[in-house]
DSSP file (Angstrom, degrees, kcal/mol; ACC not computed):
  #  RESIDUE AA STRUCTURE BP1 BP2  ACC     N-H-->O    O-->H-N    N-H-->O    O-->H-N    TCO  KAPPA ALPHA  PHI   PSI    X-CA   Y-CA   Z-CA
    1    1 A X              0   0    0      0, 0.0     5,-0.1     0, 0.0    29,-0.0   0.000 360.0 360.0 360.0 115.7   44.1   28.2   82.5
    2    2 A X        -     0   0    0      3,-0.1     4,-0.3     1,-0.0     0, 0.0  -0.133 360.0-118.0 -15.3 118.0   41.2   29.0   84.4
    3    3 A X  S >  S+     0   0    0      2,-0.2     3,-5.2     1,-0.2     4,-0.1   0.796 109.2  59.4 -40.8 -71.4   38.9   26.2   85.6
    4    4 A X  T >>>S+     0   0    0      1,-0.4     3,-2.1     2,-0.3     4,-1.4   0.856 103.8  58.0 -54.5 -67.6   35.6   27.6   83.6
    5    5 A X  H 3>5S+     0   0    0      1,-0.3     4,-1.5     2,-0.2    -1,-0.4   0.724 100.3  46.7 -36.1 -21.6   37.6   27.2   80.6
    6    6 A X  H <45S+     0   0    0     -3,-5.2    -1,-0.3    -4,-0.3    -2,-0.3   0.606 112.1  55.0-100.1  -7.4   38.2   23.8   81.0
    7    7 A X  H <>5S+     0   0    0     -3,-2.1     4,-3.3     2,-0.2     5,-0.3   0.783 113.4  48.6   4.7 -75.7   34.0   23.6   81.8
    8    8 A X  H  X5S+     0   0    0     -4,-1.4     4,-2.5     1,-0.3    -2,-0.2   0.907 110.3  45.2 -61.8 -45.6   33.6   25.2   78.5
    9    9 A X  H  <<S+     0   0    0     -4,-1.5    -1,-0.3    -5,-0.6    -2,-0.2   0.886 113.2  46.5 -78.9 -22.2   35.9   23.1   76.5
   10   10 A X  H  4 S+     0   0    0     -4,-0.3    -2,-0.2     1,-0.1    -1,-0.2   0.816 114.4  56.7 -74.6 -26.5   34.6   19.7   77.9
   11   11 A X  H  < S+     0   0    0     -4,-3.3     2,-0.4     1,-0.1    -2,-0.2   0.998 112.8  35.8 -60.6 -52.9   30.7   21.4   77.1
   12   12 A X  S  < S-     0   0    0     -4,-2.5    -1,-0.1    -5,-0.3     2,-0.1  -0.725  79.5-124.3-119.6 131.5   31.3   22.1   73.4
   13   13 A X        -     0   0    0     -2,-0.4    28,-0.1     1,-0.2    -3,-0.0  -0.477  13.2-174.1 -66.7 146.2   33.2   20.4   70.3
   14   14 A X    >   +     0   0    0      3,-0.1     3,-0.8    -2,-0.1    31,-0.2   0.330  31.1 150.9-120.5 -21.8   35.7   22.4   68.5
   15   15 A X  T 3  S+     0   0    0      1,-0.3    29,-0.2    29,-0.1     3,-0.1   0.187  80.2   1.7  -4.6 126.2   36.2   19.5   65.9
   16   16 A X  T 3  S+     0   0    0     27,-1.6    -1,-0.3     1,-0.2     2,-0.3   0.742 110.2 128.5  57.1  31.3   37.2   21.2   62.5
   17   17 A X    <   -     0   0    0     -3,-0.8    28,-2.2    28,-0.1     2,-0.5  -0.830  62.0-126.7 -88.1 149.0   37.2   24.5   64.4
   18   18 A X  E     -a   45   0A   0     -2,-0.3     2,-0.5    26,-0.2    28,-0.2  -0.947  21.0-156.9-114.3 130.4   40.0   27.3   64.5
   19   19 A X  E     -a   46   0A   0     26,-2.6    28,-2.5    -2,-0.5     2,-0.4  -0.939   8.6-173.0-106.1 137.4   40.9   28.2   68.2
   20   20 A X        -     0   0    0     -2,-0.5     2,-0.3    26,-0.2    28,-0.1  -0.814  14.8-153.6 -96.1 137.3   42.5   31.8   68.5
   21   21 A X        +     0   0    0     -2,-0.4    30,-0.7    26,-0.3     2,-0.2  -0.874  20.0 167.4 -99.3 163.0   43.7   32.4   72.3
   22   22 A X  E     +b   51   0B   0     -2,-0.3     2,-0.5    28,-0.2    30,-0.2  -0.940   2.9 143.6-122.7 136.8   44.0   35.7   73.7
   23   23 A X  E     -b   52   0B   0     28,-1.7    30,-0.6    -2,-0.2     2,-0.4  -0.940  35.7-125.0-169.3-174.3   44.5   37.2   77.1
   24   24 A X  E     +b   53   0B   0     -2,-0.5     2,-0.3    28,-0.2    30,-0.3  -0.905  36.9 167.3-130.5 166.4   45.7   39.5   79.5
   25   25 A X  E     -b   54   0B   0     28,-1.9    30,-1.4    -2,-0.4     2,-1.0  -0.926  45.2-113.6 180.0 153.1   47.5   38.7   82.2
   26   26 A X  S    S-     0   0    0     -2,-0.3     2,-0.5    28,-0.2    28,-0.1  -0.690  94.0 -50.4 -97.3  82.8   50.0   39.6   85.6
   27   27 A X  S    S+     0   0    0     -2,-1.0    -1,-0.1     1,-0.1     4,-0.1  -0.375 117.0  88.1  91.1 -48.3   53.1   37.7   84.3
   28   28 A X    >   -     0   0    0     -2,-0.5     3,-1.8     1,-0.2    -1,-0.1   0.519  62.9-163.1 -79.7  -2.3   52.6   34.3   83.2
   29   29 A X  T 3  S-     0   0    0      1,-0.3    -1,-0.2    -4,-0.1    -3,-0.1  -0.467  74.6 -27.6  73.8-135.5   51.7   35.3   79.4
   30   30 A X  T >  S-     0   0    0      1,-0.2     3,-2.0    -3,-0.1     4,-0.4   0.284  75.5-168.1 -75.8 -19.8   50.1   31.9   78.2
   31   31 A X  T <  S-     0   0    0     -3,-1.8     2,-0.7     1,-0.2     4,-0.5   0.002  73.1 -37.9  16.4-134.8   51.9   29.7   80.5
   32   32 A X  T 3> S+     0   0    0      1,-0.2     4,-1.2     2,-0.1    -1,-0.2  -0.036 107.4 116.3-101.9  47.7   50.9   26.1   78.7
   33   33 A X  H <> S+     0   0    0     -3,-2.0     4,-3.4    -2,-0.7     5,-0.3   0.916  78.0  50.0 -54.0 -72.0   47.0   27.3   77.9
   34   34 A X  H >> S+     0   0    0     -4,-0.4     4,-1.9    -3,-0.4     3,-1.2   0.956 118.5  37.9 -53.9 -58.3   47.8   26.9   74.1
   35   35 A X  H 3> S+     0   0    0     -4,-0.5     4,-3.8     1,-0.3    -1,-0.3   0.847 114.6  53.0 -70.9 -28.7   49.1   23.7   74.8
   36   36 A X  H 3X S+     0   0    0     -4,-1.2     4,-1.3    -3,-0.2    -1,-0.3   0.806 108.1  48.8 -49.1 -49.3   46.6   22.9   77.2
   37   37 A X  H XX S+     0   0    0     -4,-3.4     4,-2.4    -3,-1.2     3,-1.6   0.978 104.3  64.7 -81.6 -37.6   43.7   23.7   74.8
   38   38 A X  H >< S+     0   0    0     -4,-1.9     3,-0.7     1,-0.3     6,-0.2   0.921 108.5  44.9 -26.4 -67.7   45.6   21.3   71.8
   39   39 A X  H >< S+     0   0    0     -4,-3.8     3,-0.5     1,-0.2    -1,-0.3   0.782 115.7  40.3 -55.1 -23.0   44.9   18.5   74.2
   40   40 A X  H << S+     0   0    0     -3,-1.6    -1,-0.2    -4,-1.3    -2,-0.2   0.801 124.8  38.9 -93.2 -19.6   41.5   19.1   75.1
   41   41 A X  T X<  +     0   0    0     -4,-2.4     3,-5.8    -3,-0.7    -1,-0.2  -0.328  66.8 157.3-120.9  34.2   40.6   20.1   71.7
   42   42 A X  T <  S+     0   0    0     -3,-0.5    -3,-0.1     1,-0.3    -4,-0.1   0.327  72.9  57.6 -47.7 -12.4   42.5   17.6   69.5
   43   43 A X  T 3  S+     0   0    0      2,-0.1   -27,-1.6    -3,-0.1    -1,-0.3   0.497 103.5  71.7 -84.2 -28.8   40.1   17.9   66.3
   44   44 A X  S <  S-     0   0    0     -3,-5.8     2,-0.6    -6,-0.2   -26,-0.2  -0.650  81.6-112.4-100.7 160.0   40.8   22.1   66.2
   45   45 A X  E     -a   18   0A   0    -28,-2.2   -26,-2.6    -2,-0.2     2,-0.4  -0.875  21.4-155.6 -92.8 141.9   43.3   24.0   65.3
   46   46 A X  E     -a   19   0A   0     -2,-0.6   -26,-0.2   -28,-0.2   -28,-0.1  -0.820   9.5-142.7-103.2  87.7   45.0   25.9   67.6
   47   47 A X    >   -     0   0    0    -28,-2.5     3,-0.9    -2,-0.4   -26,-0.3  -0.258  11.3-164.4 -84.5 136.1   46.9   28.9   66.7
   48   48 A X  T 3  S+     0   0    0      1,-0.3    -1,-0.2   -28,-0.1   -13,-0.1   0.805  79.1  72.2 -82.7 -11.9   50.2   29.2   68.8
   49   49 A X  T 3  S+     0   0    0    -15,-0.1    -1,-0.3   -28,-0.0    -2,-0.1  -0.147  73.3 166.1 -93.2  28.4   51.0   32.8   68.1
   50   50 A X    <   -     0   0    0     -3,-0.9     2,-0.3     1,-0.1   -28,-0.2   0.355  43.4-104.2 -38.9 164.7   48.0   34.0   70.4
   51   51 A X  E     +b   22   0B   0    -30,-0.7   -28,-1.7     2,-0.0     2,-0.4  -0.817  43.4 179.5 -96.7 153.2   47.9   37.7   71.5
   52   52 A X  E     -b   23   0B   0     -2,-0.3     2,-0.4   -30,-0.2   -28,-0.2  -0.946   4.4-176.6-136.5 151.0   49.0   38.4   75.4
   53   53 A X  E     -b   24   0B   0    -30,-0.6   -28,-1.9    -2,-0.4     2,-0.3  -0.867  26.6-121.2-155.6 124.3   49.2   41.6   77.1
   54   54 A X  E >   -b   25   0B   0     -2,-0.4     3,-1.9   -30,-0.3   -28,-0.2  -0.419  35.5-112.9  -7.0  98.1   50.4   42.5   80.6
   55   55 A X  G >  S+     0   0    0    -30,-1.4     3,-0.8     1,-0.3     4,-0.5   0.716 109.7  60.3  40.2 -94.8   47.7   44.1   82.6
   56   56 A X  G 3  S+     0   0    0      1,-0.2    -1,-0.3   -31,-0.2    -2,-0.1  -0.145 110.1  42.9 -93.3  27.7   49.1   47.2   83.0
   57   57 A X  G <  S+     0   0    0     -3,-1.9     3,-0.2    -4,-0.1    -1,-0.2   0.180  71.9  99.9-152.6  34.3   49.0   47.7   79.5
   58   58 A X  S X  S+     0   0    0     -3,-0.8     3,-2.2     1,-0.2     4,-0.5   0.958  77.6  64.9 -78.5 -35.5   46.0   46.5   78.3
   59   59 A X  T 3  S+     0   0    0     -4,-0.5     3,-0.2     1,-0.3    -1,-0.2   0.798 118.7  36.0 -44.6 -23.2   44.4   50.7   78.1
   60   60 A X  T 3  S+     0   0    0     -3,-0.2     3,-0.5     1,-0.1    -1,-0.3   0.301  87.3  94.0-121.7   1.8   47.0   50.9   75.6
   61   61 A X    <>  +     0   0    0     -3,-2.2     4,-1.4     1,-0.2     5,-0.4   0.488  58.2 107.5 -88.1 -16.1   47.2   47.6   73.7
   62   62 A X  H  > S+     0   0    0     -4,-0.5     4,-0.8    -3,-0.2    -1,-0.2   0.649  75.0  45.4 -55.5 -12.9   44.9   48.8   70.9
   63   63 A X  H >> S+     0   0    0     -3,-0.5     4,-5.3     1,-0.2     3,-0.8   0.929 114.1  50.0 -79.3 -44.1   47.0   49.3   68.3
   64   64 A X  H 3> S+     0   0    0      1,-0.3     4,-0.5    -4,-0.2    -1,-0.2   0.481 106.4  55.0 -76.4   9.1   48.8   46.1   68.9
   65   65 A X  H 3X S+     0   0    0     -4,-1.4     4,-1.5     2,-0.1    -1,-0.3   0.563 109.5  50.9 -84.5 -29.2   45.5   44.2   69.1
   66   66 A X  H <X S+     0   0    0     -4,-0.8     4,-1.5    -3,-0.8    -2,-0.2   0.877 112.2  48.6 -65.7 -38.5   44.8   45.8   65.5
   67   67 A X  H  X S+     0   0    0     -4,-5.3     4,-1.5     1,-0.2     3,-0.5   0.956 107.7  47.8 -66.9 -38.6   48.0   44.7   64.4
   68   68 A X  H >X S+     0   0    0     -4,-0.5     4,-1.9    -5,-0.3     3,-1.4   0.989 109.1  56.4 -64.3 -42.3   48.0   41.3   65.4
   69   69 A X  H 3<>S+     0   0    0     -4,-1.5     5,-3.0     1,-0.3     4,-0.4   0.722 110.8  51.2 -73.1  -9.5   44.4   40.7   64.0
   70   70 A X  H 3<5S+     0   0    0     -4,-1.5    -1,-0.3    -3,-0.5    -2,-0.2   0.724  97.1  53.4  39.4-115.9   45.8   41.8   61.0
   71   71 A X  H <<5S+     0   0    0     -4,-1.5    -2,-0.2    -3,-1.4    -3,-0.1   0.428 107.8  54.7 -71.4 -16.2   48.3   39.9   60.9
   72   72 A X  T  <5S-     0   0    0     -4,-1.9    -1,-0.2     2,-0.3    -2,-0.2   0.691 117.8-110.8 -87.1 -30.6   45.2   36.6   61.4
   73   73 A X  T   5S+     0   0    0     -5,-0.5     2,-0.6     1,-0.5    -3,-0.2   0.728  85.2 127.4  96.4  16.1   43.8   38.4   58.4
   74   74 A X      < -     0   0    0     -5,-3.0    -1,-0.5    -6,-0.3    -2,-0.3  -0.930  47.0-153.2-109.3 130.4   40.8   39.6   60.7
   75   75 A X              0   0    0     -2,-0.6    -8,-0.0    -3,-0.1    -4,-0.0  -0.314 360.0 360.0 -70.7 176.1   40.2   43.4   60.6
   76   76 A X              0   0    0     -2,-0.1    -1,-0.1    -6,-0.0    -6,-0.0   0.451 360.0 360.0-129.5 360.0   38.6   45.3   63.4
C-alpha cells in the first residue's frame, strides 16, 4: 500500500464507516492492502471483495467496474 495511504488513514477516523478498496495495478492485485487497511481502521468495515484491474486493462475495465458496483448495490 502506498505510503500516503497510510498518511491518510492515520489523519482521518473511519469508525462506523464502510471502506470499499479499489485499484489498478502491474501484478500484485491487492497484495495484503485489504488486510492492511482492517488493521489500521479497526472501527470500519472493510469490504474484501474490492475491484482490481491490471493496468493494461484499465481503458477497457468499464463494464466490469459497472458490474462490480452493481453488484455493492451502487449504480454509476
Amino acid at each position: 500500500m502506498p505510503m500516503v495511504l497510510y498518511s491518510f488513514f492515520e489523519e482521518y477516523d473511519f469508525a462506523g464507516k464502510t471502506i470499499i478498496p479499489f485499484n489498478s495495478h502491474n501484478g500484485s492485485r491487492f497484495s495484503s492492502t485489504i488486510d492492511t487497511i482492517a488493521k489500521l481502521e479497526p472501527e470500519a468495515t472493510v469490504v474484501t471483495d474490492g475491484f482490481t484491474v491490471h493496468e493494461s486493462d484499465v481503458a477497457d475495465a468499464a463494464d466490469d467496474i459497472a458490474q462490480w458496483l452493481n453488484s455493492l448495490g451502487i449504480s454509476k
